[in-house]
C-alpha positions as CSV (number, residue, x, y, z in Angstrom):
1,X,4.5,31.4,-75.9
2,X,6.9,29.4,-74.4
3,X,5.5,27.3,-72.0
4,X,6.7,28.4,-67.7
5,X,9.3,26.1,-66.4
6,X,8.5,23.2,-64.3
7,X,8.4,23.5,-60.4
8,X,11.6,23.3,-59.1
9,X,11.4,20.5,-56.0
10,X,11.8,21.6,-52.5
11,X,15.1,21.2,-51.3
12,X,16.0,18.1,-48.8
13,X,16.0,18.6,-45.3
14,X,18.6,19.0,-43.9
15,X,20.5,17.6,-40.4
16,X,19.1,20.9,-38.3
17,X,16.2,20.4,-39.4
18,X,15.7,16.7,-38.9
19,X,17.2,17.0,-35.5
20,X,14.3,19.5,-34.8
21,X,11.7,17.0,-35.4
22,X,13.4,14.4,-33.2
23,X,13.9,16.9,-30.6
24,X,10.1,17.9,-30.2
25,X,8.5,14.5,-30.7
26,X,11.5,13.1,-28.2
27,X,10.3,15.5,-25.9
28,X,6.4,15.3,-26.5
29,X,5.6,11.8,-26.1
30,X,7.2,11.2,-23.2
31,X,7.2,14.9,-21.6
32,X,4.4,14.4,-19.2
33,X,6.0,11.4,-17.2
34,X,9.1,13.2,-17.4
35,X,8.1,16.5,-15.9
36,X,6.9,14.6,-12.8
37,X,10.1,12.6,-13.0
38,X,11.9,15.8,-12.8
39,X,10.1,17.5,-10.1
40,X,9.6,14.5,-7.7
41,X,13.2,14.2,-8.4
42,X,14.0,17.6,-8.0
43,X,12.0,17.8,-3.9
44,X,14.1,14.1,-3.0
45,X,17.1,16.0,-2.5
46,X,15.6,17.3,0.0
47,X,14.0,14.0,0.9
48,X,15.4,13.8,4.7
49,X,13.5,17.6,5.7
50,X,10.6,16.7,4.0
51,X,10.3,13.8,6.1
52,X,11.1,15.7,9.4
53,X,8.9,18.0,8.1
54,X,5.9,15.2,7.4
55,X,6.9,13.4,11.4
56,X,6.1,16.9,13.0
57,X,6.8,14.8,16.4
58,X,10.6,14.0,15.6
59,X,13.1,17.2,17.0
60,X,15.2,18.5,13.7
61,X,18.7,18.2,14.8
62,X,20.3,21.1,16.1
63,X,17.4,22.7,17.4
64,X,17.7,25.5,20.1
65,X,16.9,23.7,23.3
66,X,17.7,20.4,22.3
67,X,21.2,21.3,22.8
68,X,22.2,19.6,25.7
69,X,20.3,16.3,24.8
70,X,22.1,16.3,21.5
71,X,25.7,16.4,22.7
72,X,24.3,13.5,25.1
73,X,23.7,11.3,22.0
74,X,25.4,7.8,22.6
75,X,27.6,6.5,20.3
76,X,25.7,4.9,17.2
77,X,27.1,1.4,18.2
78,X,25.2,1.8,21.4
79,X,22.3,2.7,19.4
80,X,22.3,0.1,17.3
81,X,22.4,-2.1,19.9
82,X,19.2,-1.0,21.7
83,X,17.4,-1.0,18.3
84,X,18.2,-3.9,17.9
85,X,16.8,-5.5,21.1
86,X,14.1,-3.4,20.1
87,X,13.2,-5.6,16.9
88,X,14.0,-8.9,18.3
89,X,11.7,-8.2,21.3
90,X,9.2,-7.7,18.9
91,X,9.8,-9.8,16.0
92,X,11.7,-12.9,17.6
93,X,12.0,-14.8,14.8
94,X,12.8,-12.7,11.9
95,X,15.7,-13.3,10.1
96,X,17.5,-9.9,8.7
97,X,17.2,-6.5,10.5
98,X,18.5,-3.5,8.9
99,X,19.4,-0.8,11.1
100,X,19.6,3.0,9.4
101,X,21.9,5.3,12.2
102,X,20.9,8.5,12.8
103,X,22.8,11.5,10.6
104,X,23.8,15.1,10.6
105,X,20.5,15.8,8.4
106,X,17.8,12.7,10.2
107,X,18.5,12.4,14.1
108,X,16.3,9.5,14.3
109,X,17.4,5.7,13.6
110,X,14.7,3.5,11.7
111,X,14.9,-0.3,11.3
112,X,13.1,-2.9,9.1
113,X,12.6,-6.8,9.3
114,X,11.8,-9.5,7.3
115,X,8.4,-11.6,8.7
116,X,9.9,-14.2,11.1
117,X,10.9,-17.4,10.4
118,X,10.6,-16.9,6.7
119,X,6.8,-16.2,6.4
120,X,5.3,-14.3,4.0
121,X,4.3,-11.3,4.6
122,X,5.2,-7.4,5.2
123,X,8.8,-6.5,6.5
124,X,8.3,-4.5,9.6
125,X,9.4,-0.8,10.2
126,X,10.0,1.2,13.4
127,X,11.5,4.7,13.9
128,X,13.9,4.9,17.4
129,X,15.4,8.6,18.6
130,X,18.9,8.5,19.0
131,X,18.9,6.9,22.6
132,X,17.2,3.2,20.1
133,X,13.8,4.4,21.8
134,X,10.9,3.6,19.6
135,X,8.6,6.3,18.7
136,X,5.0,7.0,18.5
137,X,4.9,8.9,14.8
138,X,2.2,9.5,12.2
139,X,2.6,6.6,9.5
140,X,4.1,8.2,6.9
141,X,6.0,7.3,3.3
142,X,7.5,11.2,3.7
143,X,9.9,12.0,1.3
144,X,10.7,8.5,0.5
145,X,7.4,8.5,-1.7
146,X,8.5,11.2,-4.0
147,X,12.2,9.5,-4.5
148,X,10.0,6.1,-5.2
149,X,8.0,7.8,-7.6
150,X,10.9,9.3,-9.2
151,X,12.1,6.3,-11.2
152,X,9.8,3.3,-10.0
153,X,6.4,4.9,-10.3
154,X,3.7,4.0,-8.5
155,X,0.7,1.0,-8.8
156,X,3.1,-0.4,-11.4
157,X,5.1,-3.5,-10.6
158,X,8.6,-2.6,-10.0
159,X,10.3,-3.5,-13.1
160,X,7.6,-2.4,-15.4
161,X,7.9,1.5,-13.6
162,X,11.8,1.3,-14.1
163,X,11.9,0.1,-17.8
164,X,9.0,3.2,-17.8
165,X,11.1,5.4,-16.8
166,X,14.3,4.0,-18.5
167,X,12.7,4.0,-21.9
168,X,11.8,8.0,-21.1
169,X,15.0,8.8,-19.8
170,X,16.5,7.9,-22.9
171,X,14.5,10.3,-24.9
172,X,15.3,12.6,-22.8
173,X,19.3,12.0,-23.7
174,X,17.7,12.0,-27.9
175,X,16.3,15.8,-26.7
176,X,19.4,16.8,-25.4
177,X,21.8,16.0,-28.0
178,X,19.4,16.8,-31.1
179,X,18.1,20.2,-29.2
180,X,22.5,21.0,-29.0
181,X,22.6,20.4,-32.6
182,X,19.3,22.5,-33.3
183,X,20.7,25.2,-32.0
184,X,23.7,26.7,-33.5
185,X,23.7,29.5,-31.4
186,X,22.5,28.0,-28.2
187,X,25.0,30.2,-26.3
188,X,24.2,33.2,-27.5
189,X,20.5,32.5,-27.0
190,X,21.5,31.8,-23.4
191,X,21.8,35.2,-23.0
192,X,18.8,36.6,-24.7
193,X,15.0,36.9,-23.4
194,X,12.3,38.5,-25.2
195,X,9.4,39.5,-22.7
196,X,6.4,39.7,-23.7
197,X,6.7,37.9,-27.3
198,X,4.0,35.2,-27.2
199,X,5.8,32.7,-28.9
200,X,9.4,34.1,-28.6
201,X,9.4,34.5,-24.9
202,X,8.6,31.2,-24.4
203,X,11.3,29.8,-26.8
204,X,14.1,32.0,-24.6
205,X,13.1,30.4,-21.7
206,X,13.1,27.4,-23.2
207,X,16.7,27.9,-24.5
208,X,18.1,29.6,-21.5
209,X,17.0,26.8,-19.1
210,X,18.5,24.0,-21.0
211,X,21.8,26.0,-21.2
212,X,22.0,27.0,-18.1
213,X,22.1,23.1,-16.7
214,X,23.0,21.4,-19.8
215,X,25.9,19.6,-18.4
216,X,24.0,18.6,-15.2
217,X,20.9,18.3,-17.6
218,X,22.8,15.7,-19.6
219,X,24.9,14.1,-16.2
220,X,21.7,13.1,-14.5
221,X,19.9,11.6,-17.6
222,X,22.7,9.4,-18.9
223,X,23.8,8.6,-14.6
224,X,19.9,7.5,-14.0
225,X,20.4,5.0,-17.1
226,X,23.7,3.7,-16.0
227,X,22.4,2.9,-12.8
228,X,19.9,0.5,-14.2
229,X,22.3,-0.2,-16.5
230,X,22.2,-4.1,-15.3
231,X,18.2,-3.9,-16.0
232,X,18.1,-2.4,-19.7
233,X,20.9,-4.3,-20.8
234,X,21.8,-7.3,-19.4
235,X,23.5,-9.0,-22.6
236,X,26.6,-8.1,-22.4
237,X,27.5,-9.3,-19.0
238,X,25.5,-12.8,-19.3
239,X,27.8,-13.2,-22.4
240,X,31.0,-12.1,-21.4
241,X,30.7,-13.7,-18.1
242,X,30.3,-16.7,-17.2
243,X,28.7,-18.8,-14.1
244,X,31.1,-18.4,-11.6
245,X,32.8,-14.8,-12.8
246,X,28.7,-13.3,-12.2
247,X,28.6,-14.9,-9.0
248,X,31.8,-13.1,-8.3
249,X,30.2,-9.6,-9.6
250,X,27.7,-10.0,-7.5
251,X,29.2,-11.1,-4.4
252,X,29.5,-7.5,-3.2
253,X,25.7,-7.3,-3.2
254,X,25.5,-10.6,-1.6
255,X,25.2,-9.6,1.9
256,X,22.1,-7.4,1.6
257,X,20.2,-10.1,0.3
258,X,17.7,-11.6,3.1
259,X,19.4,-15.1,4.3
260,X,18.9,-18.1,3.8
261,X,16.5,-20.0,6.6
262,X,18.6,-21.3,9.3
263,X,18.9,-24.8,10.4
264,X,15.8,-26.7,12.0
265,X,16.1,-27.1,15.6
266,X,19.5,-25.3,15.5
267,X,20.9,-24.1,19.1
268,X,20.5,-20.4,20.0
269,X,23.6,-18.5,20.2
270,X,23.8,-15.4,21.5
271,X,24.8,-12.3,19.1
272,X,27.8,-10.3,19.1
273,X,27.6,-7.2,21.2
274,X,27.5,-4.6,18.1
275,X,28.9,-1.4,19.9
276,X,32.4,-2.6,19.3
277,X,31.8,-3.8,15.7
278,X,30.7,-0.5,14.9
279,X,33.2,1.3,17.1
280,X,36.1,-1.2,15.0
281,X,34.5,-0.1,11.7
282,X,34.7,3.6,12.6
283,X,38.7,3.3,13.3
284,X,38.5,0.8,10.2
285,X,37.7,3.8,7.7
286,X,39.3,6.6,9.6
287,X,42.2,5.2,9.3
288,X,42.2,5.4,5.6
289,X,42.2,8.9,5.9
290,X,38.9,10.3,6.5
291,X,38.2,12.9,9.3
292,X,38.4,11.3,12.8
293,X,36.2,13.9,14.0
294,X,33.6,12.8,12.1
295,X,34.4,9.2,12.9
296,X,31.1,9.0,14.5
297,X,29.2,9.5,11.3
298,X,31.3,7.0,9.0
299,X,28.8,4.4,10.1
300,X,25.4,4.4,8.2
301,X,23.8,1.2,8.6
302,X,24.2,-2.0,10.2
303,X,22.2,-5.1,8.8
304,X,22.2,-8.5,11.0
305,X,21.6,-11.4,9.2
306,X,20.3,-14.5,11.2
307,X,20.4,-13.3,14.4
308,X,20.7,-15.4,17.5
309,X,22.1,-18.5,15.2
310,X,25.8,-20.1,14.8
311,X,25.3,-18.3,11.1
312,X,24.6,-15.0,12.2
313,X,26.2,-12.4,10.7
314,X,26.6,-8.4,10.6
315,X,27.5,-6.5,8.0
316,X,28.4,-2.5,9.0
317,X,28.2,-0.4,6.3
318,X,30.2,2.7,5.2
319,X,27.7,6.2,5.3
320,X,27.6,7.7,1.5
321,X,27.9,11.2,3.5
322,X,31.3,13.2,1.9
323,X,32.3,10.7,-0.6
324,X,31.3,10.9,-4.2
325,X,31.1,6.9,-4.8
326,X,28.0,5.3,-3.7
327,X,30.1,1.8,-4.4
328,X,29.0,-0.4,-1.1
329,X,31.8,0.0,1.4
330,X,31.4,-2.4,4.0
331,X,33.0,-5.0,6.8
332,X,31.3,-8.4,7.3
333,X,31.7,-9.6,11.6
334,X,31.1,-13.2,12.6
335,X,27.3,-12.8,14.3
336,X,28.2,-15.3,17.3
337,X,32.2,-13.9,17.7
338,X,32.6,-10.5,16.4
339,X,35.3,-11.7,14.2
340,X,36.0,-9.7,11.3
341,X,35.6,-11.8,7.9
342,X,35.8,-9.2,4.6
343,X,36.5,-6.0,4.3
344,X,35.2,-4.6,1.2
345,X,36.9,-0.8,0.7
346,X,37.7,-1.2,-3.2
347,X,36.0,-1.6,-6.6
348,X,37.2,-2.8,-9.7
349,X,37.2,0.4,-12.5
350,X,34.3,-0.3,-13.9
351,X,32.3,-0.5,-11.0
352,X,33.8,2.6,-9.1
353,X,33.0,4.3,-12.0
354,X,29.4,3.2,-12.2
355,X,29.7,4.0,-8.5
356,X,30.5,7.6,-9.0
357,X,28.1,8.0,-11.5
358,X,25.9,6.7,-9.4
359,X,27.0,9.1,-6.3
360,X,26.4,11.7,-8.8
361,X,23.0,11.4,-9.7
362,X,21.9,10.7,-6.0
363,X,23.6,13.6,-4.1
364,X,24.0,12.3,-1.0
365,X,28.1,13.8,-0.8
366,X,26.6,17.3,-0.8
367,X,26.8,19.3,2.3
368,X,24.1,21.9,2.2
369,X,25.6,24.6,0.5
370,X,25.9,21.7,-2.8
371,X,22.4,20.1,-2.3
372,X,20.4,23.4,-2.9
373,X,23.0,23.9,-6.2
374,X,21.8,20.3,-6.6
375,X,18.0,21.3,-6.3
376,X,17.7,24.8,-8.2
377,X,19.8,22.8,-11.2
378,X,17.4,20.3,-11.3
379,X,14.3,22.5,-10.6
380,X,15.3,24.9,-13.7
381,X,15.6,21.2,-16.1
382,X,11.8,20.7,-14.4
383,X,11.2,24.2,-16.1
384,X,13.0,23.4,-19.5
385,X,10.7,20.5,-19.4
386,X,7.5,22.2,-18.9
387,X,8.8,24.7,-21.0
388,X,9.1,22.8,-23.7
389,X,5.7,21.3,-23.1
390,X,3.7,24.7,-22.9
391,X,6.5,25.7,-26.4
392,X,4.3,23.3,-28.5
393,X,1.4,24.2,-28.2
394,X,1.8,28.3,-28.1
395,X,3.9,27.3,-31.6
396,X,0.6,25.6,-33.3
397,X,-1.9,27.4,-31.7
398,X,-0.9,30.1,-34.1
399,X,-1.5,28.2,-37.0
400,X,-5.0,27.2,-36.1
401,X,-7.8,28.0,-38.5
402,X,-9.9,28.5,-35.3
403,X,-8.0,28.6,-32.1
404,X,-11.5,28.5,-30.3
405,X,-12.3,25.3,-31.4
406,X,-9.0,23.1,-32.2
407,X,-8.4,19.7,-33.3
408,X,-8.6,16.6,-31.4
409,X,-4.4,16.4,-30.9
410,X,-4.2,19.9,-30.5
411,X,-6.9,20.0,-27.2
412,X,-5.5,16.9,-26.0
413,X,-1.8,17.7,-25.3
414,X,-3.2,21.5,-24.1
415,X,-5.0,19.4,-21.7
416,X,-2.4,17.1,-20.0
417,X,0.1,19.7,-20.3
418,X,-2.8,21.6,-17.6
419,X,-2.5,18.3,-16.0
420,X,0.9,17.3,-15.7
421,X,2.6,20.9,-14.8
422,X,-0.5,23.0,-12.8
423,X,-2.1,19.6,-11.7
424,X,0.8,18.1,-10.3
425,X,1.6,20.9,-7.8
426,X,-1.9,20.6,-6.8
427,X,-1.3,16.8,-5.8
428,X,2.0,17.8,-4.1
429,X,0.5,20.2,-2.3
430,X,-2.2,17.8,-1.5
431,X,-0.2,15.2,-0.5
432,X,1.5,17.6,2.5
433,X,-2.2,18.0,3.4
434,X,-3.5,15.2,3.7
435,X,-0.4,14.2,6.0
436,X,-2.1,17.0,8.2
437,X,-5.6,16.2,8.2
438,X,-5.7,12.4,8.5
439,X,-6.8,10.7,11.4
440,X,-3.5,9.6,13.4
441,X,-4.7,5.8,14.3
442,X,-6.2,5.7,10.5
443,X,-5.7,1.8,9.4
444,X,-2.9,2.2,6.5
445,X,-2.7,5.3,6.7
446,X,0.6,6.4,4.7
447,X,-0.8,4.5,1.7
448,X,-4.4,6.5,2.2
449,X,-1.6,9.8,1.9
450,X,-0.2,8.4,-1.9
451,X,-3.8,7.2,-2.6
452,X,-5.1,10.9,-1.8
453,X,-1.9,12.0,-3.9
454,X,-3.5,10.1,-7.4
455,X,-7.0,10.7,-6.7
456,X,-6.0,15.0,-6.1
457,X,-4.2,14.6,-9.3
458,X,-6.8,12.7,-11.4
459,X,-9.4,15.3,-10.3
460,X,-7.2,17.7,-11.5
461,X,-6.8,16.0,-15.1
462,X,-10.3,15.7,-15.3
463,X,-10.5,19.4,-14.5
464,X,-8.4,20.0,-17.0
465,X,-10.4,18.7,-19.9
466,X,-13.8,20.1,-18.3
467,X,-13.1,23.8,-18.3
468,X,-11.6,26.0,-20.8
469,X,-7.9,25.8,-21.4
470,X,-7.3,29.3,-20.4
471,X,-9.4,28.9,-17.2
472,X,-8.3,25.8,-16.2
473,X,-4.6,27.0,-16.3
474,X,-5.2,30.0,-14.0
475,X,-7.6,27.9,-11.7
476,X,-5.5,25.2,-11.5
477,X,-2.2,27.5,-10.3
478,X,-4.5,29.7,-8.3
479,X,-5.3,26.6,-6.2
480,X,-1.8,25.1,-5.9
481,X,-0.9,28.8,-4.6
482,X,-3.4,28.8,-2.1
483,X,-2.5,25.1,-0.8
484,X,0.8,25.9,-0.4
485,X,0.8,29.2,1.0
486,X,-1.9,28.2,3.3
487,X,0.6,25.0,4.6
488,X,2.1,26.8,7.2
489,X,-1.0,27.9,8.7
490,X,-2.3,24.4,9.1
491,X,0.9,23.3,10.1
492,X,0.2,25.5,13.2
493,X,-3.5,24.5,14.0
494,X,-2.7,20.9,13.6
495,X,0.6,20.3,15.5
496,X,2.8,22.0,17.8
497,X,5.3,23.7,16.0
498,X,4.8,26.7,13.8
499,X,6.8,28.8,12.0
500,X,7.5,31.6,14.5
501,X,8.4,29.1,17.4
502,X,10.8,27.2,14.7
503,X,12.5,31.0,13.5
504,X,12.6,31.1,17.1
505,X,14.3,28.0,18.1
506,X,16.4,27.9,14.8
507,X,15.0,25.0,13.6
508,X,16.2,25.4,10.0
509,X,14.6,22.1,8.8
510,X,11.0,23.2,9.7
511,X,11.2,26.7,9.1
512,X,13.0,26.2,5.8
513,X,10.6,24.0,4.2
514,X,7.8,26.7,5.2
515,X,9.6,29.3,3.9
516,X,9.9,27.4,1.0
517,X,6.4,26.5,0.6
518,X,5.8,30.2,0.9
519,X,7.8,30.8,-2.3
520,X,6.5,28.2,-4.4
521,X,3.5,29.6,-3.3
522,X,4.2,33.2,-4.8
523,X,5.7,31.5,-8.0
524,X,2.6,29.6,-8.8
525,X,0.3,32.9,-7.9
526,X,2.6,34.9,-10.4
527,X,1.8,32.1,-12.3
528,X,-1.4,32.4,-12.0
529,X,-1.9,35.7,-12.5
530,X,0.0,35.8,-15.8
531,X,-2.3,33.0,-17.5
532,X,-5.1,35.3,-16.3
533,X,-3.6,38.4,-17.6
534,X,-2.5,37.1,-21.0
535,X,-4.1,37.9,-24.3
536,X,-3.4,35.2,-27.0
537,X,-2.1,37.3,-29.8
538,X,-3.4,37.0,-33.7
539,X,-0.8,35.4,-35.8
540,X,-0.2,37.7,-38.8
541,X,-0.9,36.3,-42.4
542,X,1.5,35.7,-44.7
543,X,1.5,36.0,-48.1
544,X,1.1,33.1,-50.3
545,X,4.5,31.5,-51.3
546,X,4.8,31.8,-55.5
547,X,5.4,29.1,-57.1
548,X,8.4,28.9,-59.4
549,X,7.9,30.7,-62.6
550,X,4.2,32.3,-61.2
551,X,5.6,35.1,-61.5
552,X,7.0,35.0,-64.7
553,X,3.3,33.9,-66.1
554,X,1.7,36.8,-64.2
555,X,3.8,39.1,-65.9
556,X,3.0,37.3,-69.8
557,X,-0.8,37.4,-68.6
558,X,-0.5,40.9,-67.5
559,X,1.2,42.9,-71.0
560,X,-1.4,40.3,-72.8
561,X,-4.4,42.2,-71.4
562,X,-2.3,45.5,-71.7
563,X,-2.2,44.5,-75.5
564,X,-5.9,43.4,-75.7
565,X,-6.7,46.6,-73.9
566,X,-4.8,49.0,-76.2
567,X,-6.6,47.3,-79.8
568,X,-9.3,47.8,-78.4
569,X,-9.2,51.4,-77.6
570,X,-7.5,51.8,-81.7
């Protein structure tokens, strides 16, 4: 007999296939930290409302009632002027105050100050109405938190959260491009969905949310890494530049930086009214062809440096509102004389560009119509994440030898996915509570709100990997549906406004968010009710792949026996 021919070695892999690989473990390693990236991200464009909405005693501009009192709104020049006082009442020797005007979308001003006289310390922070009055509100990070969180993280120092998320932004760019190449029909798959298919429903999901945003998927990755571009690789400018030419670069940033101290026993000069500064910068950029209607809201913050000294100075800066380049627009006024010194309205190329990347990514050009485009875009790339995360184990789990009792890797990504997805809606949703229930005059009070926000959301991880998986998902979801959908109601037993009276008043901001809460609500309890409903399918057997030339032996085995078989009967 001729003995069978050798096994033929398995073919090499090939670049679909290795792309594959990258794409999942890409996506894995990093996935949890980038699903909240993507969903904290996802609520700050909506940042201003959910800080209204979080500072129940501020009036949402535009609100029925308010009318009159709105069109009565001085100039912001005059309100910068009486926040100002303001501060240096308060904080007489500070030496930088940064003024935020009111907008179309915040009608409040806020300022902040360095500690006086160059002492360590907190800056301070105030919130004025239009009129520059201060405010009595409930301390409160508001949306601010979320957009912090976003790309700095939280009880991390600052540059340590950034290069965090930097390093997980740029898997997310390896996903993207190796998940393209993956797919060779990633178009065609946009437009197919397979209910009900276990692990084939999932993958079309998958697909059709990272089509359906890929470019804004792939703008808002590579924009977020440009704009810490400075941060992750600083090589090329400390070598092509030298001394002097950074100095120059950085000269636009200059004048946000907090001043130096002034002189010792230097003579008090009074500042510069600043109602005609601002007024000037107001003609200054409507005159280069934006809308003089809106003149009044070209202004978006002024920052006084040394105030009350020879040295002073004020910088007016240009709003970000209907212009795509966040590149710093801004004049720079004599503090003591109210002469104008620079004007900086242009950028070199490569900073205009990183401007507009940079504008982008953040948003803030969108009128309302735009910014919800903005948000459901970004909240369907939360999905894909998530998607994706839920996608690897559903793919395994069918290859278990015993899905009841799975190995150690296996239970432990199951686990934070419960964690990261269901768990963080629970701590979002907490968060909006706790801004409710705690004591007004409670010591620290918006940090005891982002405190409450980690401790909701390690309960809920510890949750996760206490009860079954299948439980835990639908318990999990269950709970973020009630917490949301039971928002408004507290929202009404704890403060003055409700949702009826804001319908009523057309107070869009308030009623909006409710209404929105109410549909994340039902999204989450459909959620819920699917994990509960859903019966984990048996993953059919296949039959043992043959070997090369098996089935040429079992053939010469089989007429052998025939032969055998057949003497023995003669």
């Amino acid at each position: 007999m001729s003995a069978s021919p050798p096994a033929r070695a398995a073919p090499p892999r090939g670049l679909r296939q290795s792309m594959a690989d990258l794409h999942t473990w890409a996506g894995l390693l990093v996935g949890w930290v980038l699903y909240a990236m993507f969903l904290t991200g996802t609520v700050s464009y909506f940042r201003e409302e959910i800080s209204l909405y979080l500072r129940p005693e501020l009036q949402a501009p535009g609100v029925a009632g308010v009318a009159g009192a709105a069109a009565a709104a001085p100039e912001p020049g005059q309100t910068a002027q009486q926040v100002l006082d303001a501060v240096l009442a308060r904080a007489p020797g500070t030496q930088q105050i940064g003024i935020t005007l009111p907008t179309a979308r915040n009608p409040g001003a806020s300022a902040y100050w360095t500690p006086a006289d160059g002492q360590r310390g907190d800056w301070g922070h105030a919130v004025f109405d239009a009129h520059g009055q201060s405010q009595s509100l409930r301390q409160t990070e508001g949306g601010d938190f979320f957009y912090g969180f976003h790309f700095n993280l939280h009880y991390l120092p600052i540059v340590w959260g950034r290069w965090i998320a930097g390093f997980c932004a740029m898997c997310m760019l390896v996903a993207i491009v190796s998940g393209v190449i993956t797919h060779k029909k990633i178009f065609a798959d946009f437009f197919t969905f397979r209910w009900g298919k276990g692990q084939r429903s999932w993958m079309d999901a998958h697909n059709g949310l990272s089509v359906l945003g890929l470019p804004f998927h792939f703008m808002i990755t590579y924009s977020g890494l440009v704009m810490l571009m400075a941060l992750y690789m600083p090589w090329g400018e400390q070598l092509a530049l030298n001394a002097q030419e950074r100095a120059q670069a950085m000269q636009s940033f200059s004048a946000w930086r907090p001043p130096a101290p002034p002189q010792p026993n230097a003579a008090a000069v009074p500042t510069a009214p600043l109602a005609p500064l601002v007024a000037q910068a107001q003609q200054h950029w409507a005159d280069q062809g934006q809308d003089g209607d809106q003149a009044q809201r070209l202004v978006g913050q002024v920052l006084v440096n040394n105030p009350g000294q020879a040295s002073a100075r004020v910088i007016v800066s240009r709003s970000a509102a209907g212009r795509i380049s966040d590149h710093p627009r801004y004049l720079v006024f004599d503090g003591s004389n109210g002469q104008l010194l620079e004007s900086h309205d242009s950028a070199a190329p490569a900073a205009q560009t990183r401007g507009v990347l940079y504008g982008l990514h953040m948003g803030r050009f969108a009128d309302g119509t735009l910014r919800w485009l903005y948000f459901l875009t970004s909240l369907a790339g939360t999905a894909m994440v998530g998607s994706g995360l839920v996608l690897w184990t559903v793919k395994r789990r069918a290859r278990l030898a015993d899905p009841a009792r799975p190995h150690i890797g296996f239970a432990l990504v199951e686990r934070l996915n419960i964690a990261a997805i269901a768990g963080l809606s629970v701590a979002m949703a907490g968060f909006f509570w706790l801004n409710r229930l705690l004591p007004l005059g409670l010591a620290q009070r918006a940090q005891w709100e982002i405190h409450g926000f980690f401790i909701v959301w390690a309960l809920a991880l510890l949750y996760a990997f206490l009860r079954p998986a299948r439980r835990a998902w639908v318990e999990l979801l269950a709970l973020a549906a009630a917490l949301l959908a039971l928002l408004p109601l507290l929202s009404a037993l704890t403060t003055e406004r409700h949702l009826l009276r804001s319908l009523a008043q057309a107070d869009w901001v308030f009623a909006g968010l409710e209404l929105a809460l109410l549909a994340f609500a039902a999204l989450h309890a459909q959620l819920a009710w699917r994990a509960a409903r859903h019966q984990p399918r048996a993953a059919a057997r296949k039959p043992a792949r043959r070997q090369p030339g098996q089935a040429t032996a079992n053939a010469a085995a089989h007429a052998s026996a025939s032969t055998a078989a057949r003497s023995a009967q003669a």
